[in-house]
C-alpha positions as CSV (number, residue, x, y, z in Angstrom):
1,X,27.0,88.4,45.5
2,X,23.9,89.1,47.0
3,X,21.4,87.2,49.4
4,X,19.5,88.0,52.9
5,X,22.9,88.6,54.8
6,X,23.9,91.9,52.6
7,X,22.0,94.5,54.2
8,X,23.3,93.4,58.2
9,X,27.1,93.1,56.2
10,X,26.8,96.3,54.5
11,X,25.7,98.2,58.3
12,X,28.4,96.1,60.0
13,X,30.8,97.8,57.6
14,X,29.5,101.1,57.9
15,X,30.0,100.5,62.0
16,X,33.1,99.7,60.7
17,X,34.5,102.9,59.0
18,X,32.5,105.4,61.4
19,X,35.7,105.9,62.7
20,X,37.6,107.0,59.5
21,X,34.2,109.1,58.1
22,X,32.7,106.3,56.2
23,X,34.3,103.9,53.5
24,X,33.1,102.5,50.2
25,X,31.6,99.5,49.5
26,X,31.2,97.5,45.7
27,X,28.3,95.1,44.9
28,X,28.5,92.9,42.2
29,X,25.9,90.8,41.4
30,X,23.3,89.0,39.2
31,X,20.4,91.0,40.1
32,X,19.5,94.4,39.1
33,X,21.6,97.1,40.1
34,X,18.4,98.9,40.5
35,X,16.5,96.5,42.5
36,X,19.7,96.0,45.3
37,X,19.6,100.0,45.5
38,X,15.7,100.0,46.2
39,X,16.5,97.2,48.8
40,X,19.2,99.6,50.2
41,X,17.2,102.3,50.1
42,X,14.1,101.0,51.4
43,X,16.2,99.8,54.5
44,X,17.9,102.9,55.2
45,X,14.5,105.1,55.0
46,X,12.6,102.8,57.9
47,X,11.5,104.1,60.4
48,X,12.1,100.7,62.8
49,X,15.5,101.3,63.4
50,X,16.8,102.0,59.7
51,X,20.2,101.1,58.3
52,X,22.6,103.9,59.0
53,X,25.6,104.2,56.5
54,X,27.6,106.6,58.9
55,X,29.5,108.2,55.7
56,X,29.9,104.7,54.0
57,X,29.7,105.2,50.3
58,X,27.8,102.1,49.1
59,X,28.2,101.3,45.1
60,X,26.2,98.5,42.8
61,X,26.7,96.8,39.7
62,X,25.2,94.3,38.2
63,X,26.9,91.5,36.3
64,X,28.8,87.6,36.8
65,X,31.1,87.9,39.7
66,X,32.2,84.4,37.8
67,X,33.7,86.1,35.0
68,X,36.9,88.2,35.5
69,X,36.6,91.2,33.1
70,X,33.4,91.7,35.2
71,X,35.8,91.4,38.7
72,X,38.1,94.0,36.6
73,X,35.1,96.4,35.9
74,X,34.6,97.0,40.0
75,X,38.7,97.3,40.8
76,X,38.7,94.2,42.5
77,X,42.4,94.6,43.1
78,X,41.9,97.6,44.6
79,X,40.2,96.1,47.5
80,X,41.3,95.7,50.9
81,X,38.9,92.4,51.6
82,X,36.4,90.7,49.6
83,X,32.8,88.7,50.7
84,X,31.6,86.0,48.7
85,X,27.9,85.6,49.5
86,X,27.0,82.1,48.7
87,X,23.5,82.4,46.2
88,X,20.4,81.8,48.5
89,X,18.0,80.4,45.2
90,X,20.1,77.3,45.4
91,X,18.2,74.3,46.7
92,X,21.1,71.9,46.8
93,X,23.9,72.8,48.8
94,X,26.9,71.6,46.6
95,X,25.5,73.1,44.0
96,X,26.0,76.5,45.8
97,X,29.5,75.2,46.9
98,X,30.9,74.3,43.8
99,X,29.8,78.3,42.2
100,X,32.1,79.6,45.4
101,X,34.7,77.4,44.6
102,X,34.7,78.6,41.1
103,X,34.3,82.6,42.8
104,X,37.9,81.6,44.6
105,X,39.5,80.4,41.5
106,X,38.1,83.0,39.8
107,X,39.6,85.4,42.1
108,X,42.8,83.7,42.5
109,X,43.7,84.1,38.6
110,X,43.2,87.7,38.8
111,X,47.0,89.1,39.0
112,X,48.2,91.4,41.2
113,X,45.3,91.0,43.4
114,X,46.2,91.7,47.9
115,X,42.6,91.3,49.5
116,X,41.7,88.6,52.0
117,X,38.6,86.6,50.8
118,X,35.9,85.5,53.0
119,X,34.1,82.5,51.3
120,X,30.7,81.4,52.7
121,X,29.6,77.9,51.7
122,X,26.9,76.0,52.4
123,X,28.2,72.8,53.8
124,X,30.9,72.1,56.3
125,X,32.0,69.2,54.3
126,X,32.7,71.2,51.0
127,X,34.9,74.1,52.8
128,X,38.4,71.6,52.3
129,X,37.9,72.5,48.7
130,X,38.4,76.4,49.1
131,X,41.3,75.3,51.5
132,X,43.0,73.1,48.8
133,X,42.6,75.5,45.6
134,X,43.2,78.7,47.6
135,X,44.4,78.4,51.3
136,X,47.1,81.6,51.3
137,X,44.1,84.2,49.7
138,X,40.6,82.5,51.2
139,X,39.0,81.7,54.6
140,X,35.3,80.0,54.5
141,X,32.6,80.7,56.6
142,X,30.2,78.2,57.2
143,X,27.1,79.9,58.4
144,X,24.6,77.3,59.1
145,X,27.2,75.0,61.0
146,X,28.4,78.5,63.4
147,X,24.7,79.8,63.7
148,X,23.7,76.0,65.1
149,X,26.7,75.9,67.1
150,X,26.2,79.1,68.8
151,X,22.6,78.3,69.3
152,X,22.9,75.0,71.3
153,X,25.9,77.3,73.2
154,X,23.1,79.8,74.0
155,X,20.6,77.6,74.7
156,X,22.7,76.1,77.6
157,X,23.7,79.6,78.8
158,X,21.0,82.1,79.4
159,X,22.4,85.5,78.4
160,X,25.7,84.3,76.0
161,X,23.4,85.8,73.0
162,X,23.8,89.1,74.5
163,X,27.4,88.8,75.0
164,X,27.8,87.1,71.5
165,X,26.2,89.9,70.1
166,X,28.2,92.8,71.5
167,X,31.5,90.8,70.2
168,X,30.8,90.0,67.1
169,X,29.6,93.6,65.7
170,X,31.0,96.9,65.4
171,X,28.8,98.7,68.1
172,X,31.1,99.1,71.3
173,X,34.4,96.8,71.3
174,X,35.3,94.4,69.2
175,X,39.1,92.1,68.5
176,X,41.8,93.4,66.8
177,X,44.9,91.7,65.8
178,X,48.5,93.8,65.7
179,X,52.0,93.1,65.9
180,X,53.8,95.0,68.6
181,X,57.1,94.7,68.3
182,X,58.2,96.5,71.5
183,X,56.5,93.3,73.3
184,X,58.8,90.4,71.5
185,X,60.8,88.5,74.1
186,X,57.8,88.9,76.8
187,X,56.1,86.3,78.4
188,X,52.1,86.9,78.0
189,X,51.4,87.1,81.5
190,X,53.9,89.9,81.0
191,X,52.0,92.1,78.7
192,X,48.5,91.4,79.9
193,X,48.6,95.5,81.4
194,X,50.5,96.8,78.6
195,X,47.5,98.3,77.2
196,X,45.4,101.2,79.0
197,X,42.6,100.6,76.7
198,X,42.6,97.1,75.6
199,X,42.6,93.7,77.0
200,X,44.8,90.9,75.3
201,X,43.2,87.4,75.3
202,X,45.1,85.6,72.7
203,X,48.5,85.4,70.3
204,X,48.0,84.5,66.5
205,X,51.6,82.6,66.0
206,X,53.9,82.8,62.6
207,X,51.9,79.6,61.6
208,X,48.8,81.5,61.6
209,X,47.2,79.5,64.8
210,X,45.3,81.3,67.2
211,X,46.2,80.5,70.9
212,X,43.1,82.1,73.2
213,X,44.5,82.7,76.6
214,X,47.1,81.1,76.2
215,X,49.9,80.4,79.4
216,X,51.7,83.2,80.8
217,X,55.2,81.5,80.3
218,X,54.0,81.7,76.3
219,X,57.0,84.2,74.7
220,X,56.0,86.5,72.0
221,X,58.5,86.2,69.0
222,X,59.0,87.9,65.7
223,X,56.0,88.5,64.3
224,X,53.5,87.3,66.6
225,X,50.0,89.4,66.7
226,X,48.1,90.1,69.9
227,X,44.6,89.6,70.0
228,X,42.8,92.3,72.3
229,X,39.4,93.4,72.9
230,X,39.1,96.9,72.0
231,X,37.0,99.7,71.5
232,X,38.2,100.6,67.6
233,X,41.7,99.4,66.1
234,X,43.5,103.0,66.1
235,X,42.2,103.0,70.0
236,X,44.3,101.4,72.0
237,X,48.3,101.0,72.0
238,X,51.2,100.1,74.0
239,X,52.1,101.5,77.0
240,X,55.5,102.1,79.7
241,X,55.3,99.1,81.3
242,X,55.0,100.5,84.5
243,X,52.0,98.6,85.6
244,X,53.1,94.9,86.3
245,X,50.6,91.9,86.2
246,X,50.0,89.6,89.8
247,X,48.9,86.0,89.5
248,X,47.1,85.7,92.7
249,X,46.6,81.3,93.5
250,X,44.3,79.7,91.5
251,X,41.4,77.9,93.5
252,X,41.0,74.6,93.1
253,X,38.8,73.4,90.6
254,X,35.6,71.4,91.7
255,X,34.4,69.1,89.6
256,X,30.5,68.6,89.1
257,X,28.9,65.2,88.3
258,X,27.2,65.7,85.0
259,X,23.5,65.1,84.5
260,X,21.0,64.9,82.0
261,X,19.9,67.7,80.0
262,X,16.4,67.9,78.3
263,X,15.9,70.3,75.2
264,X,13.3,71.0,72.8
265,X,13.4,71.8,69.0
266,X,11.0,74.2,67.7
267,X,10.5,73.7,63.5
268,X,12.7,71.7,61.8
């Protein structure tokens, strides 16, 4: 798909593979395979801060991303991870929902197929439907429901944008999940310095479930991945274990009477 998000993905990507000298990146979509390259083009040539590919190889083609001898024309099972941009000249949101759904299944009847799908929808209400006809394959995204979230969050605390920012792109550090396992039998607070060059916040279980800093006495098992915050994925591993972690006492936690909070909405 294509829609106002492709351009930031496509740079994000490119952050993504500086490391590696630049990957390659498919389009497939409805519009005009020349009109998507002018866009790219036109974004990479500005002189306000232009989109920089770093290496990344970016390739369009235009057809139904619905139908799966198009899918087969771009290698889809080639792919390490697919985006499905939800269509942005869609007034009604389920509308839009119901074409991802059909993207998944779409996807999902392709044989021999190992990429993890990102789906984005357009209502938080639809993104059980993915979750039922595709749960082991697809994860949904549900921008307008995140992007209000992390605005009220912002709003409340001057400066999170900043912070929000720097974490969630591929400039600087970002968090990488890896199993290690020279680390199974620990306790977290064990491994929290058995990384020079990362910092562990969180486990992912063999359920799938995220646990962000999670307690010390938490063991890591067979198959568990650490979460870290890291500068690049092939930066960081496990060290000798000859630093050891201190818990120092934890002050005591003050509790302060809630009051009223005034806000105002600009546009609706």
């Amino acid at each position: 798909g294509w829609n106002d998000k492709s351009l930031a993905i496509i740079q994000q990507l490119a952050f993504a593979n500086e490391s590696e000298g630049g990957g390659s990146v498919v389009v497939l979509a409805e519009e005009e395979k020349a009109d998507m390259e002018q866009a790219l083009r036109a974004a990479v040539e500005s002189k306000d801060g232009g989109l920089d590919l770093k290496g990344t190889v970016v390739i369009f083609r235009s057809g139904n991303p619905l139908l799966e001898h198009e899918l087969h024309k771009v290698s889809v099972k080639t792919a390490r991870a697919i985006i499905a941009l939800s269509p942005d000249d869609m007034n009604d949101p389920d509308e839009a929902d119901s074409r991802m759904v059909r993207q998944v299944l779409s996807l999902k009847g392709i044989e021999g197929m190992i990429a993890h799908v990102v789906v984005e929808m357009q209502d938080v209400d639809n993104r059980e439907l993915v979750n039922m006809v595709a749960p082991e394959i697809a994860e949904v995204i549900v921008a307008h429901d995140i992007i209000g979230r992390l605005m009220i969050q912002c709003a409340r605390q001057p400066g999170l944008a900043y912070v929000l920012e720097n974490l969630m792109g591929f400039e600087g550090s970002e968090f990488y999940l890896e199993s290690w396992p020279t680390l199974n039998g620990l306790k977290f607070g064990e491994i929290i310095c058995r990384f020079d060059d990362a910092v562990p916040i969180g486990v992912k279980d063999n359920e799938g479930k995220i646990w962000l800093n999670p307690e010390d006495e938490m063991e890591i098992k067979e198959g568990f991945e650490i979460l870290v915050l890291a500068e690049d994925n092939d930066s960081y591993t496990v060290n000798e274990g000859k630093y050891k972690g201190f818990v120092g006492q934890m002050p005591e936690k003050s509790k302060k009477a809630a009051s009223k909070e005034k806000m105002l909405f600009c546009g609706w």
